[in-house]
N, C-alpha and C positions, 0 to 999 in steps of 0.2 A: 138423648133427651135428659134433661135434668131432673133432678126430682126435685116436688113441690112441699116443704118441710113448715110445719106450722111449730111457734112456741108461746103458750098460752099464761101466762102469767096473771094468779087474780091480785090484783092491790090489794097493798095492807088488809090482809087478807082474814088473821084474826080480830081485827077491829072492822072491819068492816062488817064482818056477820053480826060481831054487837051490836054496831047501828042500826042492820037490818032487823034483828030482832027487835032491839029496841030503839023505835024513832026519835025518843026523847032526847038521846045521844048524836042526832046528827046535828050538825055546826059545832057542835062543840070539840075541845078541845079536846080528845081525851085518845087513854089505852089501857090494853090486858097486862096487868101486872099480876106475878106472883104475889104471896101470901105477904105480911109483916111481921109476921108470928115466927114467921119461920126462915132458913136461906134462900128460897126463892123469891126474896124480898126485890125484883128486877123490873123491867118493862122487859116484857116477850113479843108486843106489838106497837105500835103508833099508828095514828091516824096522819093523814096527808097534814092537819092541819099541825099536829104534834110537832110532826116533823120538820115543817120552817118554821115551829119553835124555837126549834133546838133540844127538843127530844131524840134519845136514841135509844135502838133496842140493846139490851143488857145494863142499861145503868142502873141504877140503885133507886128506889121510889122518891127516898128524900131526895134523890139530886135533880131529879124530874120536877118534882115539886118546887125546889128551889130555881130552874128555871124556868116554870112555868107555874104558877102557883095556881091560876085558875084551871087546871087540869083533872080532868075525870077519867080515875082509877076503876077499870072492873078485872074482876076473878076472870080466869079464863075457863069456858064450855068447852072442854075439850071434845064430847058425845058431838055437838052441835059442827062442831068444824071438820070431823070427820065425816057429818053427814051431807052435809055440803059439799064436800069434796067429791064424794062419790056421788052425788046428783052431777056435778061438772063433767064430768070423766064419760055417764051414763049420754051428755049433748053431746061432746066429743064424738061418742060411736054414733051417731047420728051419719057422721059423715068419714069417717075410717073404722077399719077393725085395726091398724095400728096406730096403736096408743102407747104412750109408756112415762110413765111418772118418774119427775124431777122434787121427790116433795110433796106435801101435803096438796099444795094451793099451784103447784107449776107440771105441766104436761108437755112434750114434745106432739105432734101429728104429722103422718106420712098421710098426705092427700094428691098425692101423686095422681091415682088412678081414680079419683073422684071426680076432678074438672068437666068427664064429660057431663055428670048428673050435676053439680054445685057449682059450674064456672071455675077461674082462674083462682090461687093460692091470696088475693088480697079480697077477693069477693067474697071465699070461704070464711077467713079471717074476720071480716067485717060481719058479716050472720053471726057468729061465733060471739063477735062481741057482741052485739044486738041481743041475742036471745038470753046469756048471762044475765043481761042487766033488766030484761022485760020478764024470764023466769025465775029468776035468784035475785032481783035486787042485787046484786053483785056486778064491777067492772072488773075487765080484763084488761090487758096490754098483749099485744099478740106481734110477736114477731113470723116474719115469710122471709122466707131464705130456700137456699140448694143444698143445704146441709145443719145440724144441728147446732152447730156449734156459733152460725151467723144468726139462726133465728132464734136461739138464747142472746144473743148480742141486740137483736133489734127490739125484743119485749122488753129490753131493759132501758131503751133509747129513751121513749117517748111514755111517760106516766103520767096519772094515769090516764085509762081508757081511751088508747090508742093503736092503730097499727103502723109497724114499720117495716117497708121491705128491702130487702138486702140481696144486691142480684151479680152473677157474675161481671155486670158491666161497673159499678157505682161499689161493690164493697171496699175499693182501696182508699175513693173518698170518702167512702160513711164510719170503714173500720179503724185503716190503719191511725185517724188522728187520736185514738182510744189510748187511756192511760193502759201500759202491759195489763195491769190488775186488773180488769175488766174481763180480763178471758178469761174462760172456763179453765178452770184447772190449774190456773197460773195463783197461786196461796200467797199469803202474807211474805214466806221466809222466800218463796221462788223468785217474789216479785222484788223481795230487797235486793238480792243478788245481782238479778237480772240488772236492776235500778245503778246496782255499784259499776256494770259492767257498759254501760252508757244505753242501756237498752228501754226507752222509757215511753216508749210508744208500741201500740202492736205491729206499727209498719215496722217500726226501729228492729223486732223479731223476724218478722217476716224477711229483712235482709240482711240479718246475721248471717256470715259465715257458719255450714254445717259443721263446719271441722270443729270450729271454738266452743259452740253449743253442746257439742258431742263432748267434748271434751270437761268442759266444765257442767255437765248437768245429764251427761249423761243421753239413755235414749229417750226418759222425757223431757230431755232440751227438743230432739227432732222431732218427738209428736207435737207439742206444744206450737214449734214454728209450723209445721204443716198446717194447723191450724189458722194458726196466722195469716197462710197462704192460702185459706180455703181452699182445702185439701182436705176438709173430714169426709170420709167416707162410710161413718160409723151407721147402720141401721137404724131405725125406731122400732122395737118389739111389737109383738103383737099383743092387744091389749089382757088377754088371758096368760101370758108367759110368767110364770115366776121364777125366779133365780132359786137354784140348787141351796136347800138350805146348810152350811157345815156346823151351826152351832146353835143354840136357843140358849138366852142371857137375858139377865133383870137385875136392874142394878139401881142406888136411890142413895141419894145424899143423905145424912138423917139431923132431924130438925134439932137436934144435941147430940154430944161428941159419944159414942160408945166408950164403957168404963173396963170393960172385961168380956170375958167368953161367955158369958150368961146372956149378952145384948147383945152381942155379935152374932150369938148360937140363933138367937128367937128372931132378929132380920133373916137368917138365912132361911130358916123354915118359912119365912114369907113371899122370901123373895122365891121360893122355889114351885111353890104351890100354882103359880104359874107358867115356871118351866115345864112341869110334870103335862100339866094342861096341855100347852102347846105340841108338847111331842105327843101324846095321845092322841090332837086333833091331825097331825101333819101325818102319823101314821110313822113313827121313828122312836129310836132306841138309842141312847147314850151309852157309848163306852168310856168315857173320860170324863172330870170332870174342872174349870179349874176356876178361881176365885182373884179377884184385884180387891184389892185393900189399899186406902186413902185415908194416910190417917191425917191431923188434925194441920199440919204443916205443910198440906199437898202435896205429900211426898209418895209416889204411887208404888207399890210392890205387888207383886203377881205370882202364883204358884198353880201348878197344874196336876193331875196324877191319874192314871189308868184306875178304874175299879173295877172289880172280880167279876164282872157279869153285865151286861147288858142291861137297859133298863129304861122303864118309861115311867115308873114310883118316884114324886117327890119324897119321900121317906128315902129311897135309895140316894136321892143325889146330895140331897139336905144332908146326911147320915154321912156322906162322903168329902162333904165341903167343911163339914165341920170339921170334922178330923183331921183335915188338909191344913185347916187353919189353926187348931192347934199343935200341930205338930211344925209349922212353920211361921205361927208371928210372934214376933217377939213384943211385949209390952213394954216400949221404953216410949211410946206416945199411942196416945186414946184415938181410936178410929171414928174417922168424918162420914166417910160412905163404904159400902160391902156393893159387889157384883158378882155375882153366881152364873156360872154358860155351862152349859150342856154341851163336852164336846166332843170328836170322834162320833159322827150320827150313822148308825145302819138302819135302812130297815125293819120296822119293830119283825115282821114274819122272818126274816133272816135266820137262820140255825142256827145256833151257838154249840159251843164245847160245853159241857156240864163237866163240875166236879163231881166226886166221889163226895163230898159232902153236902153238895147242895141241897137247900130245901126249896125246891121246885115247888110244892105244895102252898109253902107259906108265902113266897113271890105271885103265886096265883091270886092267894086271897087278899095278897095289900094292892092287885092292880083294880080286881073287882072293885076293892072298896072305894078308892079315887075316880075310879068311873061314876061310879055310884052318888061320890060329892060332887064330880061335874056336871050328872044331871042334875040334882036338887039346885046346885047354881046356876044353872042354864033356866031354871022354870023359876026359881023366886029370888035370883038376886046372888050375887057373888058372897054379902054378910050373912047367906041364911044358916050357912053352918061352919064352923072353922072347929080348930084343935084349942082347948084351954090352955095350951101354952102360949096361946098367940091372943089372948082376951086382955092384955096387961097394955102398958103403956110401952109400945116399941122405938119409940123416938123417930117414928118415919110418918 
């Protein structure tokens, strides 16, 4: 028996919550653009309408404007689209406990073992779409398929708010006439390759010699075509599952070039104050720590390094990333963005080796205290208390 794979796709999915919020915005033109003050000067979303404008996401606001000039710019809510997301997710278990996220706004569903209670995988689909749009204001696009990677292929068919099913009998005539790029997994540089090698269709993969693929691309040439051949056999997680964490990272473009180790130093301490967090709530401990630097010509360099102890203190990791960076960048150009990971994670309860030097003592009292600022920020707000190094103008 096959299984019955749902893929839930919400349209335009940041603009969309804006019109929902706000009505004023519907017919109109418009989308969520980053700042003008700063480098997120972009379109992060468009509206259906934007879009046979000739709006596209990532372009520059003046270019958006310039081709479409009656167009309506908003800030993006970011609170707001995470909480929508998780109200979708909460219909979803409606009718599966496996769930598993593609993305903010995109979900796969295994409803296999649902059809006896909710019908057939287009009749679920259909409710799915209905009730988005009658409790969220919000459409979806839902693709039904035998496997994930057809019913990613069919929410993308028909936009919006539609479903499309894709079944062992019709995927050669729904899929193969697809540009290769269309498939999951098949990227910009796969697809050009592929494209050099006369391969410009998903059938045209789907009847590639293994040999040639294996060859030139490797064993993800064979995944890739097996998918082609609807042949995925990949699971949908269950919607509680999360993935093993190996690193906690925070990283930020900054809205002017960093000048020196003094602006470099006071991002990191920023940037960490949330790593620390994270590994306190997840219940884990940093042994490594390593840093990427971006400086002004996009030219990206990376350094990594073990530190003496284990750890879940932004003080520890901040204190270690600095140092990292001084010791390893060179100033021949002013840094654009800093990114700080926590890596190497054990266990915070894990035993460690202690030195003959260590101060156990004082590692106690800087964990209490960062607990101590997690509560106050958990009860009045992430600004209610910070370090005076960090009260200055960061350029982030």
């Amino acid at each position: 028996m096959d299984r019955v794979i749902l893929h839930s796709d919400m349209n335009s999915y940041y603009a969309s919550v804006e019109m929902m919020l706000n009505p004023k915005l519907k017919g109109k033109v418009m989308a969520v653009g980053g700042s003008t003050e700063n480098r997120n000067g972009i379109i992060l979303a468009k509206s259906e309408k934007a879009k046979k404008a000739g709006v596209k996401t990532g372009m520059a606001l003046w270019e958006a404007r310039q081709v479409c000039p009656d167009i309506v710019i908003v800030p993006p809510q970011y609170e707001e689209y995470i909480k929508y997301s998780k109200i979708a997710r909460d219909i979803y278990a409606r009718y599966t406990d496996r769930v598993e996220s593609l993305g903010m706004d995109e979900c796969w569903l295994d409803v296999t073992e649902s059809a006896g209670l909710f019908g057939d995988g287009e009749k679920i689909a259909e409710e799915i779409r209905n009730t988005m749009k009658n409790e969220l204001g919000l459409t979806v696009s839902v693709g039904v398929s035998y496997n994930k990677i057809f019913a990613k292929l069919g929410s993308d068919m028909k936009k919006p708010d539609a479903v499309t099913v894709i079944t062992r009998d019709n995927f050669k005539e729904k899929v193969w006439p697809l540009p290769v790029g269309d498939l999951l997994f098949v990227g910009r540089a796969t697809r050009s390759k592929l494209n050099r090698c006369g391969v410009n269709t998903i059938g045209d993969l789907a009847k590639y010699p293994d040999i040639y693929l294996k060859s030139k691309f490797g064993k993800n040439g064979l995944l890739i075509a097996s998918y082609a051949r609807g042949q995925d056999i990949a699971p949908v997680t269950a919607i509680d599952y999360r993935m093993p964490i190996k690193s906690v990272g925070h990283g930020i473009t900054c809205v002017a070039d960093l000048e020196n180790n003094t602006e470099v130093f006071a991002v990191m301490q920023e940037l960490t104050q949330e790593i620390g967090q994270k590994l306190r709530k997840h219940g884990l401990a940093a042994r490594g720590v390593q840093i990427s630097v971006r400086d002004k010509n996009l030219f990206d360099k990376q350094w990594q390094r073990q530190m003496e102890h284990s750890t879940q203190c932004a003080s520890d990791i901040s204190a270690a990333a600095k140092q990292l960076f001084a010791d390893s960048y060179r100033w021949t150009e002013n840094v654009r963005s800093v990114t700080v990971r926590a890596i190497n994670l054990i266990p915070a309860e894990m035993p460690t080796q202690l030195s003959f030097f260590d101060d156990v003592e004082k590692r106690e009292r800087a964990l209490r205290l960062e607990n101590t600022i997690d509560e106050i920020r958990r009860r009045f707000g992430y600004k209610a208390v910070t370090y005076a190094t960090l009260m200055g103008d960061l350029k982030i």
